[in-house]
Z-matrix of the N, CA and C atoms (Angstrom, degrees):
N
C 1 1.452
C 2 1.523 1 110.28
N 3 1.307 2 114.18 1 -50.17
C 4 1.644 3 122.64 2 -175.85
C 5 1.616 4 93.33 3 -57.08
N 6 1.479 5 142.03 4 -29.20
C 7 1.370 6 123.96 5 -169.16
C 8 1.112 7 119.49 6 -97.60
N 9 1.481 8 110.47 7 -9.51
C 10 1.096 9 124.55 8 173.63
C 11 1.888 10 117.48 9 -69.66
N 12 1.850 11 96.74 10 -42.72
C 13 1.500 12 95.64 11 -178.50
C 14 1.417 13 131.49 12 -88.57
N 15 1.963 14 104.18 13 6.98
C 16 1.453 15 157.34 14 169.52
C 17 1.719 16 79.95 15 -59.86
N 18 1.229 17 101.79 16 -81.81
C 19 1.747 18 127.06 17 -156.23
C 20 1.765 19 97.01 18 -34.81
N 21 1.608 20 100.57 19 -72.21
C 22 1.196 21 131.69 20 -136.44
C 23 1.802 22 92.26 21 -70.81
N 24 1.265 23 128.28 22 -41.10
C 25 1.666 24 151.15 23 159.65
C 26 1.934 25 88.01 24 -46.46
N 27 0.985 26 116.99 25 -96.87
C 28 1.343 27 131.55 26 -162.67
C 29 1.715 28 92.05 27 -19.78
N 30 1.600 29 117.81 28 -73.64
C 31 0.918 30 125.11 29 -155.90
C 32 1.945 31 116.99 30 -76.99
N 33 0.756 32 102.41 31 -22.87
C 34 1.580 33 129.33 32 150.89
C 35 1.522 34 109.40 33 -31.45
N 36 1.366 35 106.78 34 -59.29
C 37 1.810 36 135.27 35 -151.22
C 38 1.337 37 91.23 36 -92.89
N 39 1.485 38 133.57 37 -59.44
C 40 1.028 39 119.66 38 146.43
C 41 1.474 40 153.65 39 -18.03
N 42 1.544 41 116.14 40 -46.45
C 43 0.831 42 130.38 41 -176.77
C 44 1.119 43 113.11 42 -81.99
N 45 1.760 44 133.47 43 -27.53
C 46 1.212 45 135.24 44 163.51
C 47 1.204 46 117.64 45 -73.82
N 48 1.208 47 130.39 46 0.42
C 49 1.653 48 118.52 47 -167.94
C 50 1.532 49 89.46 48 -116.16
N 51 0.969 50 123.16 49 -22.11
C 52 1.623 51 107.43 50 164.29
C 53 1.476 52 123.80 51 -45.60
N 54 1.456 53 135.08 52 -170.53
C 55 1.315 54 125.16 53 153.30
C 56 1.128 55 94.04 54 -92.33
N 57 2.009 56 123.75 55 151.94
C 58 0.894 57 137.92 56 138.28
C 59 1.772 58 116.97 57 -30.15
N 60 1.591 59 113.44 58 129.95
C 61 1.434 60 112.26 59 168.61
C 62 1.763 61 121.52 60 -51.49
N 63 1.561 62 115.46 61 -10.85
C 64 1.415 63 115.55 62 -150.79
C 65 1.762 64 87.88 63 -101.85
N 66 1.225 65 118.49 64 -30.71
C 67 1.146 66 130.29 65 176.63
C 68 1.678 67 125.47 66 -73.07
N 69 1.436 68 93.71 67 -38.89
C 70 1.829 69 93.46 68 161.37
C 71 1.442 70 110.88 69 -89.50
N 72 1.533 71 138.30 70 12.22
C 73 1.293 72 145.51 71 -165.59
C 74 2.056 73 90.10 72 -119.43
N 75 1.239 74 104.24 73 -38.82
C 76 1.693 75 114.94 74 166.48
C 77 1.809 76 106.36 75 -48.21
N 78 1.376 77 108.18 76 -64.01
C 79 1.181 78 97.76 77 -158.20
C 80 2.015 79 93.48 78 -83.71
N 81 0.728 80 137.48 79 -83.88
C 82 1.399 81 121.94 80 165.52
C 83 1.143 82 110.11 81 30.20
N 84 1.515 83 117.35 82 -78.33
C 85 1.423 84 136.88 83 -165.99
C 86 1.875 85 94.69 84 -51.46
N 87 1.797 86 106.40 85 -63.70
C 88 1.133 87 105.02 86 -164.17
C 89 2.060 88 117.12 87 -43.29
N 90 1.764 89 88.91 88 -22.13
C 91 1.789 90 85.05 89 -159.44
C 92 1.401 91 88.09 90 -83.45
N 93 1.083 92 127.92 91 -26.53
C 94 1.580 93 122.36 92 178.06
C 95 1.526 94 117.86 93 -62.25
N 96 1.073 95 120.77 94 -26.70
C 97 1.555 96 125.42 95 157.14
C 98 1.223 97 107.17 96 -82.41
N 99 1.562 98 134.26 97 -29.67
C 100 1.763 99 106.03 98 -172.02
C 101 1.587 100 89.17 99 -86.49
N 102 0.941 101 147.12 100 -23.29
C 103 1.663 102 135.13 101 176.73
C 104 1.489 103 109.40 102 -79.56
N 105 1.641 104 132.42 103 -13.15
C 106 1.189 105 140.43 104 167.94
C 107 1.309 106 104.30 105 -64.88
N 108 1.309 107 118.45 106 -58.86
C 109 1.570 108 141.06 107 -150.28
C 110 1.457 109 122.07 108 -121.04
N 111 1.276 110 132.52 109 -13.81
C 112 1.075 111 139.47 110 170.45
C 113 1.443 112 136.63 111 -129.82
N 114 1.169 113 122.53 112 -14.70
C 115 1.787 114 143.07 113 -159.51
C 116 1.526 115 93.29 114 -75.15
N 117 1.584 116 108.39 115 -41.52
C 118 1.711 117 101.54 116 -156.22
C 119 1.931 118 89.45 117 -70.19
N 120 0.880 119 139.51 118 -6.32
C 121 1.889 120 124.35 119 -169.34
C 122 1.228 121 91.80 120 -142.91
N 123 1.047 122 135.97 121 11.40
C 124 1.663 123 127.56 122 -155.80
C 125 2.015 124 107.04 123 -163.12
N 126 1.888 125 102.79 124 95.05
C 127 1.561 126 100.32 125 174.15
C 128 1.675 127 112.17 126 -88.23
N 129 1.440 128 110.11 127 163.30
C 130 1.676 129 118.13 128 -174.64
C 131 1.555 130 91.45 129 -117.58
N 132 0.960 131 130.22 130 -63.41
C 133 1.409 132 159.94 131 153.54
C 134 1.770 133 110.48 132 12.00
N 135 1.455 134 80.55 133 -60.14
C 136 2.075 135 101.71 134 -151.15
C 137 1.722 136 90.35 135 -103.28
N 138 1.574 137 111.55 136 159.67
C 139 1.510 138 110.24 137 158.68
C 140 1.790 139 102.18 138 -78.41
N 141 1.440 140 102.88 139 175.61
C 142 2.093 141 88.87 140 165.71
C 143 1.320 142 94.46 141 -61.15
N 144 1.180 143 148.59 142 -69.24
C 145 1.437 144 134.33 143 -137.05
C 146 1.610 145 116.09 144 -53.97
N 147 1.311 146 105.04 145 -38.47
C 148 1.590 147 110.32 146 164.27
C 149 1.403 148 118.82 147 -76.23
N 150 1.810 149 116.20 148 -28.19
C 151 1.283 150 84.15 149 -166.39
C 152 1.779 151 120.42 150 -113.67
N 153 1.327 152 107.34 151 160.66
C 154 1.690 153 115.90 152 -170.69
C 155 1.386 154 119.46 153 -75.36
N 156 1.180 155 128.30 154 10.55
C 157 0.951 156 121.57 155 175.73
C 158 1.675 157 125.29 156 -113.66
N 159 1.539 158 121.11 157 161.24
C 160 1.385 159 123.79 158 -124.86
C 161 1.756 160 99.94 159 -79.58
N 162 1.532 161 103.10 160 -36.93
C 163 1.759 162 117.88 161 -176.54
C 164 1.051 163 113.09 162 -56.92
N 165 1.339 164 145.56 163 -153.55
C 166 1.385 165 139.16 164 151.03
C 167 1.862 166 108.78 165 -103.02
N 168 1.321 167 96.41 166 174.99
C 169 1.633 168 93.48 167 -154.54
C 170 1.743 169 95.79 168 -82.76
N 171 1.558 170 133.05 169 171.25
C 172 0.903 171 112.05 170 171.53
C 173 1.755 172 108.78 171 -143.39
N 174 1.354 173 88.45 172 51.11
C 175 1.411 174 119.73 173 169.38
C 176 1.625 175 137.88 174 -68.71
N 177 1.495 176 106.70 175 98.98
C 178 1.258 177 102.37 176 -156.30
C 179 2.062 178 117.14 177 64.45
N 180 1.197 179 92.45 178 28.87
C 181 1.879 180 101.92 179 175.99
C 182 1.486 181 98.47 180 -33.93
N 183 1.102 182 101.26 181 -85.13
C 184 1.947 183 121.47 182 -146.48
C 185 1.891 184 94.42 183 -60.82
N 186 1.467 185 105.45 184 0.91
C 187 2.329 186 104.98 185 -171.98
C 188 1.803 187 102.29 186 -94.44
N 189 1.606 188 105.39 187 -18.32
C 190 1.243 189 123.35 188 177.56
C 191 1.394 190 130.46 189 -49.51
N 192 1.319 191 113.26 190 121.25
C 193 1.693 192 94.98 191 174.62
C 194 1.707 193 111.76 192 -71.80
N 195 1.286 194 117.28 193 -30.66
C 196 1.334 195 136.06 194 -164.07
C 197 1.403 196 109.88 195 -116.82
N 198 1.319 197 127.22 196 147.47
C 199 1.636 198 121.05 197 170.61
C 200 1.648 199 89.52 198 -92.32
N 201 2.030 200 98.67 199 156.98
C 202 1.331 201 94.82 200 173.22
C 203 1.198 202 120.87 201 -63.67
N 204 1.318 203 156.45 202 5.04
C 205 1.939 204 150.11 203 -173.62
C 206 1.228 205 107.84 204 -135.28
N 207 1.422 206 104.96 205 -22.47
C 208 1.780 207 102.72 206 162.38
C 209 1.355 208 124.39 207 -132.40
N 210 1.461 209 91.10 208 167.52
C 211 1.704 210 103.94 209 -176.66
C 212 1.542 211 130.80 210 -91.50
N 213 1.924 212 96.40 211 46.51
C 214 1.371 213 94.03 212 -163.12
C 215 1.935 214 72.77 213 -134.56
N 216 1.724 215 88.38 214 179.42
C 217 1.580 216 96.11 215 179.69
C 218 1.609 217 103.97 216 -91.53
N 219 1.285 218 124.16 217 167.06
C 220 1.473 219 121.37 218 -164.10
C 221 1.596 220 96.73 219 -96.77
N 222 1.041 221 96.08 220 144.43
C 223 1.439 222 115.81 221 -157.37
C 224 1.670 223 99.64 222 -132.02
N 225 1.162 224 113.74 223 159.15
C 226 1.694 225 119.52 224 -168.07
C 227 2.007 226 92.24 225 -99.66
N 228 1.064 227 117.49 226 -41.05
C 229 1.733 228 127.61 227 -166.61
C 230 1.720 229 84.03 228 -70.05
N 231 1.035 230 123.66 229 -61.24
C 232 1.351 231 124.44 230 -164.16
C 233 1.724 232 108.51 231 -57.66
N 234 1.083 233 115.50 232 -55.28
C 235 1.536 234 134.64 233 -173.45
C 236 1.280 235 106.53 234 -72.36
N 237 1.599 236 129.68 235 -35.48
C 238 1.483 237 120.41 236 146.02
C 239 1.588 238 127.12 237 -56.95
N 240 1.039 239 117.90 238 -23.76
C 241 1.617 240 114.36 239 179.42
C 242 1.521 241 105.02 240 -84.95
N 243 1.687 242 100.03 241 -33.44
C 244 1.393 243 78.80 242 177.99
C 245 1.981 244 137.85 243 -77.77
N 246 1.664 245 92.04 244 -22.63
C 247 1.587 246 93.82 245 173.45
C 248 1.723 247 109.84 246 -83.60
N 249 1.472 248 114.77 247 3.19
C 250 1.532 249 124.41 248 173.96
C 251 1.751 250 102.03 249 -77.49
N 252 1.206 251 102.24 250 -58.62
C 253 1.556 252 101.36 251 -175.37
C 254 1.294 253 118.03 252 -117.26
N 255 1.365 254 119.62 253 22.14
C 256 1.518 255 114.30 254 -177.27
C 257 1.555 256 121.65 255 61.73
N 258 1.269 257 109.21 256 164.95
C 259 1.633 258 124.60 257 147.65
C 260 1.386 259 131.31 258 -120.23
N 261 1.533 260 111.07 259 -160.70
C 262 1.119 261 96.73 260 -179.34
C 263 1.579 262 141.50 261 -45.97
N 264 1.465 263 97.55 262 -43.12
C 265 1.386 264 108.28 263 168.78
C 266 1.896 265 117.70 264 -93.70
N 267 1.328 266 114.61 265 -21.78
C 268 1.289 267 121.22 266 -173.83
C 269 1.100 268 113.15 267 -82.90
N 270 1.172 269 115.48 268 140.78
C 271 1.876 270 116.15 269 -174.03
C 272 1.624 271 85.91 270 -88.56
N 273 1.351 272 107.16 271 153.18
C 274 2.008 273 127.31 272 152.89
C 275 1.684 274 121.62 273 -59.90
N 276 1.249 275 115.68 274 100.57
C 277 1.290 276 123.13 275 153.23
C 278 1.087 277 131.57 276 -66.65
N 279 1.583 278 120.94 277 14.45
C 280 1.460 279 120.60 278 175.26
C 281 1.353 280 120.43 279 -59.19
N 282 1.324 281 118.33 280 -22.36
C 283 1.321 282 122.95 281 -159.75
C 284 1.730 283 114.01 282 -107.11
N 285 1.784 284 99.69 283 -16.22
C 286 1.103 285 96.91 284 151.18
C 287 1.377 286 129.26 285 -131.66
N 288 1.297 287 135.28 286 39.62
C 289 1.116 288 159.64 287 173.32
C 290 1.602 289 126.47 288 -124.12
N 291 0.871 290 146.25 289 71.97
C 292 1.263 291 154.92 290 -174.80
C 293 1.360 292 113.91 291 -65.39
N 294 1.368 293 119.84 292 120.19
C 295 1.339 294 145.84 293 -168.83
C 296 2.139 295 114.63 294 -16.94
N 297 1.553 296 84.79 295 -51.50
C 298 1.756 297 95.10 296 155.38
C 299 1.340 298 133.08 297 -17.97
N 300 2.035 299 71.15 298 -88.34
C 301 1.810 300 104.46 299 -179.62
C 302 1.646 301 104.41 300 -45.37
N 303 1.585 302 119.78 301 -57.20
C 304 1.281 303 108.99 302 -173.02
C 305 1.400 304 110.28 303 -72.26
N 306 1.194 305 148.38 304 -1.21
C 307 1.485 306 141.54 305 179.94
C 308 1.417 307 97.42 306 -82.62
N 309 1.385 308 130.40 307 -43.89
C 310 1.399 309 152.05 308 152.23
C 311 1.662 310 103.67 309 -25.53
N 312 0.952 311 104.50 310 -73.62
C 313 1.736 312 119.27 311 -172.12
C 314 1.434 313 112.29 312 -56.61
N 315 1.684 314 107.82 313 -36.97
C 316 1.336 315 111.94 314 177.88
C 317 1.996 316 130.60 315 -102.86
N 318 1.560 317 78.33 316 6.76
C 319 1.775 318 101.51 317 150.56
C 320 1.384 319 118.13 318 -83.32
N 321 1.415 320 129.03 319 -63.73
C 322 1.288 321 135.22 320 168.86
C 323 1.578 322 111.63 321 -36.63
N 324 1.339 323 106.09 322 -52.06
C 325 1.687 324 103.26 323 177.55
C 326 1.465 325 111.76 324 -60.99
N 327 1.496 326 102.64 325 -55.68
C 328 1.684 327 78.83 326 162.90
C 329 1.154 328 145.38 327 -75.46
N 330 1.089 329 127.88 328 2.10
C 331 1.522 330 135.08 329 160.84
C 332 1.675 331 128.21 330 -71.49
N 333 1.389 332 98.19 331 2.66
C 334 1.389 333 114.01 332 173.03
C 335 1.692 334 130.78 333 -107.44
């Protein structure tokens, strides 16, 4: 009996120090929206200098002292307004991205 409640503790302790399944199913989700919504103008992958595509790269974003187009540090409030309403060149995903989805989108980015 005592090895059993040895066992049952051990594996318990275990089971919390893993990640939760909902949390690696979180970021998942997120890469499925940045390849939905962002991949075609926008690499994760490449620094800019390597990579070919038209956006700026968003490689290692959140390790940055600087965002690539501005001279500020990258910020999550900032980087939500911007895939909410676009810029100059970026069209607004407000209308198809829901506040969620992009909190989602902007976990995955930072996790890279």
């Amino acid at each position: 009996m005592r090895n059993f409640v040895i066992a049952a503790l051990v594996g318990s302790t275990l089971l919390w120090a893993a990640a939760p399944p909902w949390e690696k199913n979180h970021l998942q989700i997120g890469q499925s929206l940045y390849r939905a919504n962002c991949i075609v103008c926008h690499d994760i992958d490449r620094p800019q200098s390597e990579s070919k595509k038209f956006g700026p790269s968003f490689y290692q974003l959140f390790k940055r002292d600087k965002m690539p187009l501005a001279a500020m540090k990258p910020s999550r409030d900032y980087i939500k307004i911007r895939i909410k309403f676009g810029g100059a060149i970026m069209p607004a995903f407000a209308k198809k991205l829901n506040d969620g989805e992009i909190d989602t989108l902007l976990d995955y980015l930072q996790s890279k």
